[in-house]
C-alpha positions in Angstrom: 171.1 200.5 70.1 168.6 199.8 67.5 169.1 196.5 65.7 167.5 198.3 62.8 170.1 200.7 62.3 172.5 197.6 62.7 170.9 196.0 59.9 170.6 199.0 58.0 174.4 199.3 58.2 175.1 195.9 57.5 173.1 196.0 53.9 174.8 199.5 53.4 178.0 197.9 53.9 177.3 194.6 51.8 176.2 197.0 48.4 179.9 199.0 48.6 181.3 194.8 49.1 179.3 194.4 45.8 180.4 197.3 44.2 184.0 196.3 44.5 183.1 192.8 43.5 181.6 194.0 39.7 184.7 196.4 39.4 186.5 192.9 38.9 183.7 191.3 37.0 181.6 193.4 34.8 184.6 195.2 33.0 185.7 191.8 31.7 182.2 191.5 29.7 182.3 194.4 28.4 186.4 195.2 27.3 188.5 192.5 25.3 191.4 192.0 27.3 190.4 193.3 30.6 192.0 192.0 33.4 192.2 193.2 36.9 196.2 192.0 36.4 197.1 192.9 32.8 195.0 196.3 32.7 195.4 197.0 36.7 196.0 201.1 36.4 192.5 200.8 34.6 191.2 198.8 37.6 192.2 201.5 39.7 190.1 203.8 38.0 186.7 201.6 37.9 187.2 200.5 41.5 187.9 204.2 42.4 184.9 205.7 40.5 182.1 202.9 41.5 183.1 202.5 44.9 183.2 206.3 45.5 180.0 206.5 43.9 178.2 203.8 45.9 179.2 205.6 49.1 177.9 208.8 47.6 174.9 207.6 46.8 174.4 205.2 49.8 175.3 208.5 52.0 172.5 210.6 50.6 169.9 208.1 50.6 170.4 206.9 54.2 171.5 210.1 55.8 173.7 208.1 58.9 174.7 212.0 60.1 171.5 213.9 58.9 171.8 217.8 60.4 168.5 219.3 61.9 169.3 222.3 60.7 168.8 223.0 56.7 171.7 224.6 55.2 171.2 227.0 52.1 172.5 226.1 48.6 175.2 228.5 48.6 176.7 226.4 52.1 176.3 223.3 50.2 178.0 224.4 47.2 180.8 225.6 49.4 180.7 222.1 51.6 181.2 220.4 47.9 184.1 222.4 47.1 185.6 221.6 50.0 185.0 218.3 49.7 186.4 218.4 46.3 189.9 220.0 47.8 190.1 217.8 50.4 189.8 214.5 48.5 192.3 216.4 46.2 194.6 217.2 49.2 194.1 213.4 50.4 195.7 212.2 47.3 198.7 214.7 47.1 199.3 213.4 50.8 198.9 209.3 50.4 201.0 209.7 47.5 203.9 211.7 49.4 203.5 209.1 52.4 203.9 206.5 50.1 206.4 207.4 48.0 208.1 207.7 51.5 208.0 204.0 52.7 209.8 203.1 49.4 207.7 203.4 46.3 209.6 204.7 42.6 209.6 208.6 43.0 210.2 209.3 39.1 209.2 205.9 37.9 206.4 204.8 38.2 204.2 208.4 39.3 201.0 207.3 37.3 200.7 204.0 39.5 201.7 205.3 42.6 199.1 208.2 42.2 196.1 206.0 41.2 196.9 203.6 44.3 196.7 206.9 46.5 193.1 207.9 45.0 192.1 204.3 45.6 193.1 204.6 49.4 191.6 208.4 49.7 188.6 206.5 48.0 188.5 203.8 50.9 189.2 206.1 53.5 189.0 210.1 53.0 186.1 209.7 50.8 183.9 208.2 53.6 184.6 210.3 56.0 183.9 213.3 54.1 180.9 211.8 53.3 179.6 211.2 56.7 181.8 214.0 58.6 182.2 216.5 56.0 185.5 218.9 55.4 185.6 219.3 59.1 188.6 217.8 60.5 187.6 218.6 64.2 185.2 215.5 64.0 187.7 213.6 61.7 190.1 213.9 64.6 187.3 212.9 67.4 186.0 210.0 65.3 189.3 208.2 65.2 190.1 208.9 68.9 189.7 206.3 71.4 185.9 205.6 72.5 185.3 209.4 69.7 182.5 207.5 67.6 179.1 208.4 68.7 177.2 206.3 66.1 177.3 202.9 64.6 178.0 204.4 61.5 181.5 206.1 63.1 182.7 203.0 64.7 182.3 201.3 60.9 184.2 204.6 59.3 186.9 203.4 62.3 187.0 199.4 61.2 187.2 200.0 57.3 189.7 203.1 57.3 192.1 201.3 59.8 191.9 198.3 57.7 191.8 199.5 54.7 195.2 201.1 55.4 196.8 198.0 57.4 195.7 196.2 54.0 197.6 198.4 52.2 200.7 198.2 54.3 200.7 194.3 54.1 200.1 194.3 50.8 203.8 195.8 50.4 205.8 192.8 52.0 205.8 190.5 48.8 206.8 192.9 46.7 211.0 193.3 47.4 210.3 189.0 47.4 212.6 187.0 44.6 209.8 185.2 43.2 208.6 187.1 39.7 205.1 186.8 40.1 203.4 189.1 37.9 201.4 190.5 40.5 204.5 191.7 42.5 204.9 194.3 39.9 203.9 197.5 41.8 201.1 198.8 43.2 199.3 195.5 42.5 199.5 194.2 45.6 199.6 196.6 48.0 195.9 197.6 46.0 195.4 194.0 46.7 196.0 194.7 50.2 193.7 198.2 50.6 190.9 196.3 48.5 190.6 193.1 50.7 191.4 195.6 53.9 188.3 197.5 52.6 185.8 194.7 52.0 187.3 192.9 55.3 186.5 195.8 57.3 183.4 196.3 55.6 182.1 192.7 56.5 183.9 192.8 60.6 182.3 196.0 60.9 178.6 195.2 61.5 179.1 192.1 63.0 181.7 193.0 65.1 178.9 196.2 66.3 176.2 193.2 66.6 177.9 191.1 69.0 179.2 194.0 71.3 176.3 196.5 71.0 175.5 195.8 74.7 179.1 197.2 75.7 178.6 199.9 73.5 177.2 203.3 74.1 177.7 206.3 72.7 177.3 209.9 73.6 176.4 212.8 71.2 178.5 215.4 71.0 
């Protein structure tokens, strides 16, 4: 394994960390009365649109799962599409799931459907990006020992714990203490967002101090 590519990874990972740090920062400099609390469905939106754009970006600029073979722009267009559905489809199915562990069904629609682009954006987004609308390798990456690249084994850490943040995020909420930031989705957001950068950070070094175990296979 190439310490390079391990570096290259790590600086990759740090930029989205970034991203997600100005979502909380810039916004307040530039709106009166921003506040990652007070105006949190707006949050949602910013952290969804920057962070999904910083993996975009990030993606085509470092290629981590560049194809030999050159594709025609009619294939791409179609592969966009696709993407575009799937993302789509990953909201529609976070929200369901969600809405099945407990959250208002009629309520409170607008924030529980925010929360599930803001998870599709931590999790579906990247794998689209590095796997594309083919959920063969989806499947195979988060198999045991399916990653065959440093990049994979990241897309593992951050999507599991991205979702376990989530999940966590929910057990204050049915608590009797009226803290404004039990009101939901705030934290169960929270949760995904510090899942996110949590995995984002593990992920590299967690590759650097075992990349002697590791080895993977093409496929």
């Amino acid at each position: 394994m190439k310490e390079v590519e391990v570096r290259r990874l790590f600086a990759a990972n740090l930029l989205c960390v970034f991203s997600v740090i100005l979502t909380a920062v810039v916004p307040t400099f530039l709106w009166d009365g921003f506040t990652v609390l007070g105006t949190h469905l707006v949050w949602l939106c910013i952290c969804s649109v920057c962070v999904g754009t910083v993996n975009v970006i990030l993606h085509l600029v470092l290629k981590p799962n560049r194809s030999p073979k050159r594709s025609s722009p009619a294939h791409k267009i179609s592969r966009f599409l696709k993407c575009c559905i799937y993302f789509f489809m990953s909201c529609i199915v976070f929200h369901a799931i969600i809405v099945l562990y407990g959250a208002p069904l009629l309520g409170s629609v607008t924030e529980t459907f925010l929360f599930s682009v803001l998870l599709s954006t931590f999790t579906t987004l990247q794998c689209l990006c590095m796997l594309g609308p083919n959920i063969q390798a989806w499947i195979r990456v988060f198999s045991k020992n399916g990653a065959t690249s440093i990049w994979e084994s990241s897309l593992q850490i951050t999507a599991v714990c991205s979702i376990l943040g989530a999940w966590f995020g929910a057990f204050p909420i049915p608590l009797d203490w009226d803290r404004p930031w039990q009101v939901w989705p705030i934290s169960c957001s929270f949760g995904a967002t510090f899942g996110y950068v949590a995995g984002l950070i593990i992920a590299p070094l967690w590759i650097h101090w075992n990349r002697k175990q590791l080895t993977y296979k093409s496929r």
